[in-house]
Structures are given as C-alpha cells and as structure tokens.
C-alpha positions as CSV (number, residue, x, y, z in Angstrom):
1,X,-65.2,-54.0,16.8
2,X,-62.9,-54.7,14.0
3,X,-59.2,-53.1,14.3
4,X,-59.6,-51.2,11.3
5,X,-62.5,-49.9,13.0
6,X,-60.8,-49.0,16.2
7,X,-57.3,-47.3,14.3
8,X,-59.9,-44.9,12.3
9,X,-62.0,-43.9,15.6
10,X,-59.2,-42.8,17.8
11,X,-57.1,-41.5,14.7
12,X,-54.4,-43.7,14.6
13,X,-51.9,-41.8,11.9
14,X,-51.5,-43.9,8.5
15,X,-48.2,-44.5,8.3
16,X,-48.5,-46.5,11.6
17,X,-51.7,-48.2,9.8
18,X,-49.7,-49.4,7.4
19,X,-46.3,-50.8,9.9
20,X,-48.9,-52.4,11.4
21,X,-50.7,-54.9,8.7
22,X,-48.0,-57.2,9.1
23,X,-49.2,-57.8,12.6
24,X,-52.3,-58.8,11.4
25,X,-52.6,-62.6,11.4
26,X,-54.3,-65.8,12.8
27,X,-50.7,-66.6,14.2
28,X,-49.7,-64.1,15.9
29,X,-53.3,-64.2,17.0
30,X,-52.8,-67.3,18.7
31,X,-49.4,-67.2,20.0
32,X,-50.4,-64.2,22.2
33,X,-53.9,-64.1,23.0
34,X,-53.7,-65.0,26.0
35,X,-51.5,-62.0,26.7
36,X,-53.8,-59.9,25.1
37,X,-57.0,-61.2,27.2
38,X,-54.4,-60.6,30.4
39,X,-53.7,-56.7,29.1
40,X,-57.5,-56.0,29.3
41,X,-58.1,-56.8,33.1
42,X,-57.1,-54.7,36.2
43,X,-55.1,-57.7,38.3
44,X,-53.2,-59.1,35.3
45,X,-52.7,-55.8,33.0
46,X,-49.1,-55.1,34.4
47,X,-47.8,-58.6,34.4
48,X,-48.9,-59.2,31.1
49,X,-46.9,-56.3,29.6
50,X,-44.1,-57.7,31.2
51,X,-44.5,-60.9,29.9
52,X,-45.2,-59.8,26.4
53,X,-42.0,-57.5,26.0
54,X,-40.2,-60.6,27.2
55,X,-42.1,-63.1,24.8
56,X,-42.2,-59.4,21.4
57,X,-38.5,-59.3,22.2
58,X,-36.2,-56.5,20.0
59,X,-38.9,-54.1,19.0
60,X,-37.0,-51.1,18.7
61,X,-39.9,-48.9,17.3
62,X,-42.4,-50.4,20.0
63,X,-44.9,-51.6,17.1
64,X,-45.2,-55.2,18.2
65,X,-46.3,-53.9,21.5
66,X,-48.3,-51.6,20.4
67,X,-50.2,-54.5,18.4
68,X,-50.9,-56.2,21.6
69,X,-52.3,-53.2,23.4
70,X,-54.9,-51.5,20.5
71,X,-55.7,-55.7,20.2
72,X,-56.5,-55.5,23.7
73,X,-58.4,-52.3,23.6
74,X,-60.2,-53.8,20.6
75,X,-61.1,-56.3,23.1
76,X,-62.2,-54.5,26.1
77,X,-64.6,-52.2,24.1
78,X,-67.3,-55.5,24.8
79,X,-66.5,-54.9,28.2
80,X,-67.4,-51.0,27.8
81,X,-70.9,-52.0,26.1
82,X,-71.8,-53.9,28.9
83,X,-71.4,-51.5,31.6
84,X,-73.3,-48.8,29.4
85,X,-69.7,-46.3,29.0
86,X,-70.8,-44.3,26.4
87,X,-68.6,-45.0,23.1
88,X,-66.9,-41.6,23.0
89,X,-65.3,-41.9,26.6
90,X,-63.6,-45.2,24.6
91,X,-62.8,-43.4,22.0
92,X,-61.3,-40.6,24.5
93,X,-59.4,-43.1,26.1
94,X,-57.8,-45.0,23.2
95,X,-56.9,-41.8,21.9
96,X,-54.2,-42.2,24.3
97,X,-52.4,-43.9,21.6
98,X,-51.8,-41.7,18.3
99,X,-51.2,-38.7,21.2
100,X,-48.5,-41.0,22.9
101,X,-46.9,-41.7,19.1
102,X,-47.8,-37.9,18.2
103,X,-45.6,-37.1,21.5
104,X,-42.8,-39.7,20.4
105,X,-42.4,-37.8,16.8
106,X,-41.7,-34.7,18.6
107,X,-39.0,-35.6,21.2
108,X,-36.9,-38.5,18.9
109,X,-38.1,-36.8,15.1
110,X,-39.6,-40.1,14.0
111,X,-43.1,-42.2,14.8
112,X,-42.8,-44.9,17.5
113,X,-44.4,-46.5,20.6
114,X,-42.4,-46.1,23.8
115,X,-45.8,-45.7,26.5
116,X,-46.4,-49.9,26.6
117,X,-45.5,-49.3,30.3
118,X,-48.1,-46.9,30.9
119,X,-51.0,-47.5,28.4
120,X,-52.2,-50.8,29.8
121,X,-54.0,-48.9,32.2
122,X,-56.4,-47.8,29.4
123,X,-56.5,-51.5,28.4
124,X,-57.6,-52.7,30.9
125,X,-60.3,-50.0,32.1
126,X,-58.3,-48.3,35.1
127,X,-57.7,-45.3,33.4
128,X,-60.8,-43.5,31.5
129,X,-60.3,-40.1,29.3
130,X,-63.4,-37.9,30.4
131,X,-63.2,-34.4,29.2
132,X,-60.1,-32.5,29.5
133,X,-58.2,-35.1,32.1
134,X,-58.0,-38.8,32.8
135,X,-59.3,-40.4,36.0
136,X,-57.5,-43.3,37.2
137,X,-58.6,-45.6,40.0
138,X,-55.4,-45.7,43.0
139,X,-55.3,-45.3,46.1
140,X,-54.1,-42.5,49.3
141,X,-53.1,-43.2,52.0
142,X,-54.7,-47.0,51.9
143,X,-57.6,-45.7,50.9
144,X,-59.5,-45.5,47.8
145,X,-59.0,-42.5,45.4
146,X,-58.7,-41.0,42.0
147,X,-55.8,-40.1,40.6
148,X,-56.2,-37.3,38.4
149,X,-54.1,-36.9,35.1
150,X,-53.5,-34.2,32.5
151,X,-52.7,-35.5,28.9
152,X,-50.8,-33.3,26.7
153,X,-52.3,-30.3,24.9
154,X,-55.4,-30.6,27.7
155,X,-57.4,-27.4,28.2
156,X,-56.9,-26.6,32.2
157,X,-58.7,-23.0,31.6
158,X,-61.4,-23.3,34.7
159,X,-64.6,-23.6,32.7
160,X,-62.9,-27.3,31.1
161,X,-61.7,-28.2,34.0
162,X,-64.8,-27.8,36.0
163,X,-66.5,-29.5,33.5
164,X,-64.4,-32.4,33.4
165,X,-64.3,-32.6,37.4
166,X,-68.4,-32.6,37.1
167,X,-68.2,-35.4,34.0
168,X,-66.1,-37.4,36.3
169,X,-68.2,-37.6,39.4
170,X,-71.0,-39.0,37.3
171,X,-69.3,-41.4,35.7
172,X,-68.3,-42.5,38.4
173,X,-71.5,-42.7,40.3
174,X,-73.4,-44.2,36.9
175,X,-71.1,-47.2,36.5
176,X,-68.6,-47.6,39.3
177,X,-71.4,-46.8,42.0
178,X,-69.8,-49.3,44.4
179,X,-66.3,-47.5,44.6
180,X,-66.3,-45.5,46.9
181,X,-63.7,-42.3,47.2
182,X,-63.3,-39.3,49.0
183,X,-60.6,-37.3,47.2
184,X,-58.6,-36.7,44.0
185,X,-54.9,-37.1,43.7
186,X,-52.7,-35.7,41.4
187,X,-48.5,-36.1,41.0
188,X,-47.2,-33.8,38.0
189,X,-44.6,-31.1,37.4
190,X,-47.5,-29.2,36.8
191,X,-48.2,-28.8,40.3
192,X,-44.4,-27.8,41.5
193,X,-44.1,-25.0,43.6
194,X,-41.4,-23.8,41.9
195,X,-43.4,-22.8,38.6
196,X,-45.1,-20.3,40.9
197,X,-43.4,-17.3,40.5
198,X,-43.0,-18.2,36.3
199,X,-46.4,-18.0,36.0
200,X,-49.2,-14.5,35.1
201,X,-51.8,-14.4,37.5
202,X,-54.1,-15.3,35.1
203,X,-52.6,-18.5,34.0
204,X,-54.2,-21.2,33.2
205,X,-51.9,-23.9,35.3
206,X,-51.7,-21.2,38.5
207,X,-55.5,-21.7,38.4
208,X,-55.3,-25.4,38.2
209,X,-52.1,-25.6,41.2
210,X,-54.6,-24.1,43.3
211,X,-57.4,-26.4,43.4
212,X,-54.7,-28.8,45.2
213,X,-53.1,-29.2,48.6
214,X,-49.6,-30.1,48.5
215,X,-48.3,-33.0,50.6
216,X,-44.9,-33.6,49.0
217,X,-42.5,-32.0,46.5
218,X,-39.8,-34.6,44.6
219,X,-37.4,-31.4,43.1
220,X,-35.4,-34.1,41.1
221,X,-37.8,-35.1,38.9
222,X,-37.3,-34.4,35.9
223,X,-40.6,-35.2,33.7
224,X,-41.2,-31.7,33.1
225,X,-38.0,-31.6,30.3
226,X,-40.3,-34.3,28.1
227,X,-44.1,-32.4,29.2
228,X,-42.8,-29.2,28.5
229,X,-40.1,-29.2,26.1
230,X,-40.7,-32.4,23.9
231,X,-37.1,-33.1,24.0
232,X,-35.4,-35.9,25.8
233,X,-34.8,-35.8,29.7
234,X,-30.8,-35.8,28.9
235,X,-30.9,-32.8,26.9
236,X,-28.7,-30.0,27.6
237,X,-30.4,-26.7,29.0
238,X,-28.9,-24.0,26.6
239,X,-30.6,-26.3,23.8
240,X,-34.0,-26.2,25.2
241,X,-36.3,-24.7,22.6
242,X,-38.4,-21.1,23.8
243,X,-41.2,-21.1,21.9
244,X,-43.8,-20.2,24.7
245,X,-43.4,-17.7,27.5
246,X,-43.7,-21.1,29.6
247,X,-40.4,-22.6,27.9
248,X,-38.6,-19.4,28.0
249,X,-39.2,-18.5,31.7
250,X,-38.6,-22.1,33.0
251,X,-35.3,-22.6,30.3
252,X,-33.4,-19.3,32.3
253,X,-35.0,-20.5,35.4
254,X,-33.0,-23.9,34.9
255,X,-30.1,-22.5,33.6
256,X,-29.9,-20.0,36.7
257,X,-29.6,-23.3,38.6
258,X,-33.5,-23.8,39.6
259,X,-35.3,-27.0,39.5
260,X,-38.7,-27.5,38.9
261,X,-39.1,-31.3,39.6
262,X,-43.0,-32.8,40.8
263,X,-44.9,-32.3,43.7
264,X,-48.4,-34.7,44.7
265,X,-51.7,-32.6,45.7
266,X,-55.0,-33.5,47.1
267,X,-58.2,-32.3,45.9
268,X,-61.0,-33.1,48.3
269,X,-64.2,-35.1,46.2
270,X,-66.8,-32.2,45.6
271,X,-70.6,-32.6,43.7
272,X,-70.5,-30.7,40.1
273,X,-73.8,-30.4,38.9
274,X,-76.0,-33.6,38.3
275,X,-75.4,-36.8,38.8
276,X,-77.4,-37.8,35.9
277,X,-75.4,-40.3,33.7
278,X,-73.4,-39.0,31.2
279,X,-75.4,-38.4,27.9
280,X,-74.5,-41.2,25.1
C-alpha cells in the first residue's frame, strides 16, 4: 500500500496531505527505517517512539512523528493481509489518526499531532478499531485481558455497543485464537461514579457505566476536561463551553466544587452471537 493510498482510506484532511510531502523521500526513508519497522511490532513499539522523538527532535506541530507512525501503519497493513483482518478493521484503526488531529483542532484552534505517545499501539497491531470501540490487548490482575476503549464521537446507545462487543469476540476467536482472556477492562471518565446523578435515566453512557464493575475510582483525573470539553486540561471552569446538557450539568457540577476524575471497571467476557469470522 502506497501512502497516498493509506492518507485517502482513513481520511487524512488535505492540508496535513500537503505538510506532509516534504517528508516524503529516499532519505528520510533510510535514516529511520529502522524505527519505523520497530513502531510496527508489539515488544519494540514504545521504545521506538521514544527513540524517534529523540532522533525527529523540535517538532512542534508533531508532523515528523506523525510521518513515522502512518509510515509504519503503511507497513503493518502486510502484516494485516496475512492474518486475514479484513481491510476495513485497518481502515477503522488508522482512522485513529485524522480523529486524533480532528481532536487537536478543536482544543489548540489549529491542525497538529500530539497522540505519537498513544497511537503506536495501532502501529503495531495492539490496538484494533472494531465497531463503535477499540480493543486493546493488556492485562488484569497478571492475567490476560482486553482493555476496552471509547474513541471520541463513538455511538455507546446499547444496540452499537452490543454489536461491537459481539464483532470483538470473533475477531478475536478468528485471528488471535490462541489468546486467551476472560474479561474486559475499561479505565475512562466515562465510567466515574460521580457522572451518576448528571445523567437521564435513559442515557446513553448510564447504560454503558452499567455493564461494568467498579474496582477503583482515581477523582483527580482530569481527562474528562479534554473528552468532554475539547479544551485544554488547565482551563479555567467558568470558561468551559455548555453546549450539551452533558457540558452544562458537569461545568456547575465542577464549579460547585465536584470532581469527576476516572474510575477502572470490569466487564466479565460473554458470547454475542456467532463466532463466525467477521465478513470481509
């Protein structure tokens, strides 16, 4: 798969098409391929990036890294072929990329890369997008498990999520049939017991927090300002926008000295449906 290829599959917005060409020679080819070859495997992904925002140096918009790791996925999509992952769960993955920029242009007004530290986990085929959520492969309590993640703008009404729960399971059992877990995990804001009394009975998150057992709250976490606001986590609570009902219950929440923080859940492995492969 050709680059060019890859930016116009998952969407990649033009602008960042065109900071990019630059990027795009033998030299800088050679000079970090074997970076790039490290980004797209499990043991090496994190050291790599690393060693490559070390070796990029000043890259104040995050473009050189973000190079490296569409070069890698542009890599890893062989890898993909020859497990039989159908194209559009790469395609859901690397999408990961113009959401993360999309995300960027909203909190800091411009397009940028700043999720290098995160995104080598699609690189490098730990983290798959597979309907609504991601699936990641971690561990609980020393043993093996999935963590489950929710990527902005992600249906969690109980029909998607179902589906994406059933998806997952045969995924896993088609092309990973040798790992072998017994439960979900899940750390997010979205989860915090303290959005409980915010939130309708018929929401759409209430439904999701209860699918989970809660085995630990961290209250000073303070993700939820980015996830929920777009805005910086520094920014001051009388400036936080109230667009939804969401914003506005959790903004006088805050302001009334509340904290919404994090908390990590369970969700015990079920069987959804078949566990036919997933249809190309």
């Amino acid at each position: 798969m050709e680059l060019t290829t890859l930016y116009r599959l998952i969407g990649l917005q033009p602008e960042i098409v065109e900071r990019l060409k630059p990027f795009h020679n033998g030299s800088d080819r050679m000079r970090l391929g074997p970076y790039l070859e490290r980004l797209t495997m499990p043991e090496t992904a994190q050291k790599a990036y690393l060693s490559l925002k070390e070796v990029l140096g000043e890259d104040p918009d995050g473009l050189a890294m973000l190079y490296c790791q569409l070069e890698a996925a542009r890599q890893v999509y062989r890898r993909y072929q020859e497990k039989g992952i159908p194209e559009r769960v790469f395609v859901d993955t690397m999408r990961c990329f113009p959401r993360f920029i999309a995300e960027c242009e909203k909190k800091d007004g411009r397009l940028l890369f700043d999720r290098g530290w995160w995104s080598y986990r699609q690189t490098s085929m730990c983290l798959f997008r597979i309907g609504a959520l991601e699936y990641e492969f971690r561990k609980h309590e020393g043993e093996p498990a999935v963590a489950l993640h929710i990527p902005s703008g992600a249906d969690l009404s109980e029909p998607a999520v179902n589906d994406s729960l059933e998806q997952a399971g045969r995924f896993f059992q088609t092309h990973y049939q040798d790992y072998k877990y017994s439960r979900y995990i899940c750390i997010s804001w979205l989860l915090s017991p303290a959005l409980e009394p915010l939130l309708s009975e018929t929401s759409r998150i209430r439904s999701f927090q209860q699918r989970f057992r809660i085995v630990r709250e961290y209250p000073e976490n303070m993700e939820f300002i980015e996830m929920l606001f777009q805005v910086p986590r520094t920014a001051l609570y009388d400036s936080l926008p109230e667009t939804t009902s969401l914003q506005r219950g959790v903004k006088a929440f805050l302001l009334g000295g509340g904290m919404v923080g994090s908390a990590y859940g369970t969700l015990e492995r079920q069987k959804y449906g078949s566990e036919a492969p997933i249809p190309r």
